[in-house]
MARRONU-256541 format. One record per residue: residue number from 0; x negated, y, z of N, C-alpha, C, O in turn; residue in one letter. Coordinates in steps of 0.2 Angstrom, whole numbers, plus 5000, padded with zeros to 4 digits. Example, Ala and Ser with C-alpha at 12.3 -4.5 7.8 and 13.67 -1.06 7.14 Angstrom:
BEGIN
0/4934/4972/5039/4938/4978/5039/4934/4984/5039/4929/4983/5042/A
1/4936/4989/5035/4932/4995/5036/4936/5000/5039/4933/5006/5040/S
! end
This chain:
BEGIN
0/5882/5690/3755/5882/5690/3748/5884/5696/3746/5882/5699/3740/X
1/5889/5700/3750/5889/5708/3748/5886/5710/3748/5883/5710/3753/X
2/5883/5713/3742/5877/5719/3742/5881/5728/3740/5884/5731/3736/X
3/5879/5729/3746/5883/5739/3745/5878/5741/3740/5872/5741/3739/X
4/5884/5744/3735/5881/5747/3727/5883/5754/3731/5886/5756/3735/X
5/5877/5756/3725/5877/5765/3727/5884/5768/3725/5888/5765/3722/X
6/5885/5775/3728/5893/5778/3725/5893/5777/3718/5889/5779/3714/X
7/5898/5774/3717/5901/5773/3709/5907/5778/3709/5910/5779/3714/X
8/5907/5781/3701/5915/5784/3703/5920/5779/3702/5919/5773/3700/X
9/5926/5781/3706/5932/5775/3705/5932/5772/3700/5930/5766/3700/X
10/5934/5776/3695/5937/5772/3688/5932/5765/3688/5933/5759/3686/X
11/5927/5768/3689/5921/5762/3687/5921/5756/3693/5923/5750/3692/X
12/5920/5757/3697/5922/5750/3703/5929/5748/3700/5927/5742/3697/X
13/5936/5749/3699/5942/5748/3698/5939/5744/3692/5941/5738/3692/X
14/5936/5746/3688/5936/5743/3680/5931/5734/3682/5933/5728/3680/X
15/5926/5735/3685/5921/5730/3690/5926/5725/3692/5926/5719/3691/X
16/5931/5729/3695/5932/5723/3701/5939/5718/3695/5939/5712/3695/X
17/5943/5723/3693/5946/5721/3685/5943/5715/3682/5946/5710/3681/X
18/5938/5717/3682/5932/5711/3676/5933/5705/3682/5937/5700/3682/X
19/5929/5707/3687/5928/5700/3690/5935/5697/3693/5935/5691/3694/X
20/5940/5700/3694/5946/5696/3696/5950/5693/3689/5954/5689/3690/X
21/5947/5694/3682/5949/5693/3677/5945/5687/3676/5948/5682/3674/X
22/5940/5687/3677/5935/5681/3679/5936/5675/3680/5935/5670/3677/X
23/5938/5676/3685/5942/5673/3694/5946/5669/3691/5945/5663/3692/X
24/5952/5673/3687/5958/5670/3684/5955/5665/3680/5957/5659/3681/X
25/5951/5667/3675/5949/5661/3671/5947/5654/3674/5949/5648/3672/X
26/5943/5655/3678/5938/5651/3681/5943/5647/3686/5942/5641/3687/X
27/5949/5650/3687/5955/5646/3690/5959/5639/3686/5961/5633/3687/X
28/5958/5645/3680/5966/5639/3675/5959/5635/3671/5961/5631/3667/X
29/5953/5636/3672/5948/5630/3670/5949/5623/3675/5951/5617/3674/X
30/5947/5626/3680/5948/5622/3688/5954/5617/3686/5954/5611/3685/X
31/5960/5621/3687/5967/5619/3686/5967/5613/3681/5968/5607/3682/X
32/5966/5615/3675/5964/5612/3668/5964/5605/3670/5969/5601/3671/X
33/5956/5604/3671/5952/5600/3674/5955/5594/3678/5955/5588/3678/X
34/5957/5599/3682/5961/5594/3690/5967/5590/3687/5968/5584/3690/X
35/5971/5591/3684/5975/5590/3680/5974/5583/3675/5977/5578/3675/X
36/5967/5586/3670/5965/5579/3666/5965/5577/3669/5970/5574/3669/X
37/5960/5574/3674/5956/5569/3679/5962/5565/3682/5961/5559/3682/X
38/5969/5569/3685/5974/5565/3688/5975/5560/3683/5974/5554/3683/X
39/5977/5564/3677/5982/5562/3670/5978/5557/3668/5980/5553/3664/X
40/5972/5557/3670/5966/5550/3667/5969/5542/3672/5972/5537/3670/X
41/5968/5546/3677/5967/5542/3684/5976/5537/3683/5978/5531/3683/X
42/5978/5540/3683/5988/5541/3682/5987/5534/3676/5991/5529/3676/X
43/5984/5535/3673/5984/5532/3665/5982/5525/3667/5986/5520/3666/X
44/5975/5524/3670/5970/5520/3671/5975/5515/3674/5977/5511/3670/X
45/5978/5516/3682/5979/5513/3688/5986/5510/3682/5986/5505/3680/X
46/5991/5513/3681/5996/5512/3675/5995/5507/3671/5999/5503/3670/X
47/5988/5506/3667/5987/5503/3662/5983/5496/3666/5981/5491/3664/X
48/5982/5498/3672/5979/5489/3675/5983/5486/3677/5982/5480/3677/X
49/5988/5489/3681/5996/5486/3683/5999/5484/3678/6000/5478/3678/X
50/6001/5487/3672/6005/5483/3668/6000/5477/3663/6003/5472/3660/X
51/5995/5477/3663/5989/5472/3662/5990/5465/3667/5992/5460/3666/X
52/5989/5467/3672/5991/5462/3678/5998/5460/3679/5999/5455/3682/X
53/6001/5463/3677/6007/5460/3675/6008/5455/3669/6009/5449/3667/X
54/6009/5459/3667/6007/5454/3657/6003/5445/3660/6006/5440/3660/X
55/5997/5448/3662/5993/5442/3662/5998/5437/3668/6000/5432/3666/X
56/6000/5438/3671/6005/5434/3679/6011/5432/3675/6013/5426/3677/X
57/6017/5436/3669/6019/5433/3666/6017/5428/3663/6018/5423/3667/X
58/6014/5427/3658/6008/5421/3653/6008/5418/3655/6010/5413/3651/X
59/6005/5417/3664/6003/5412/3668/6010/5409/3670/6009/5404/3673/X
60/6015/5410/3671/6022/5409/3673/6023/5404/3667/6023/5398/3668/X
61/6026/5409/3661/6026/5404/3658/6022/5399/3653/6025/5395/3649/X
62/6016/5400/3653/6012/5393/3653/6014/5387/3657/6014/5381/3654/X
63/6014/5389/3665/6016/5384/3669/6024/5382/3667/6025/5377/3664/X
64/6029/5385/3668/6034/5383/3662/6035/5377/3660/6038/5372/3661/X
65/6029/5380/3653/6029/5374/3645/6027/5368/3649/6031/5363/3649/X
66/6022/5369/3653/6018/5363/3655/6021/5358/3660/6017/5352/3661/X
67/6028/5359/3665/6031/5358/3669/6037/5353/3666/6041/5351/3669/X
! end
C-alpha cells in the first residue's frame, strides 16, 4: 500500500503526513461516536424489554391476586 513518492522537501511531507494523521483523528472520534450510539441503543432496547417484562409479570400477579 506504500507507494515511495519522489523527494519532497520536508516541510511538505510533515504538512502531508499532518493532514492525514489530522484525518485519522477525525475518522477516530466518528468511529468512537458511532460505537458509543450503537451501545447506548442496545443499553436502551435490552433495558426497555426487561422493564416491559416485568411490568407485564407484575399484572399477571396481580390479576391472579383479584381472581384468587
Amino acid at each position: 500500500m506504500h507507494v515511495r513518492l519522489p523527494k519532497q522537501p520536508a516541510s511538505l511531507r510533515r504538512r502531508r503526513t499532518e493532514f492525514l494523521l489530522r484525518r485519522r483523528g477525525k475518522v477516530v472520534i466518528v468511529v468512537l461516536v458511532v460505537i458509543t450510539t450503537l451501545v447506548v441503543v442496545v443499553v436502551v432496547v435490552v433495558v426497555g424489554r426487561t422493564a416491559e417484562a416485568a411490568r407485564q409479570q407484575q399484572q399477571e400477579h396481580q390479576r391472579g391476586r383479584y381472581r384468587a
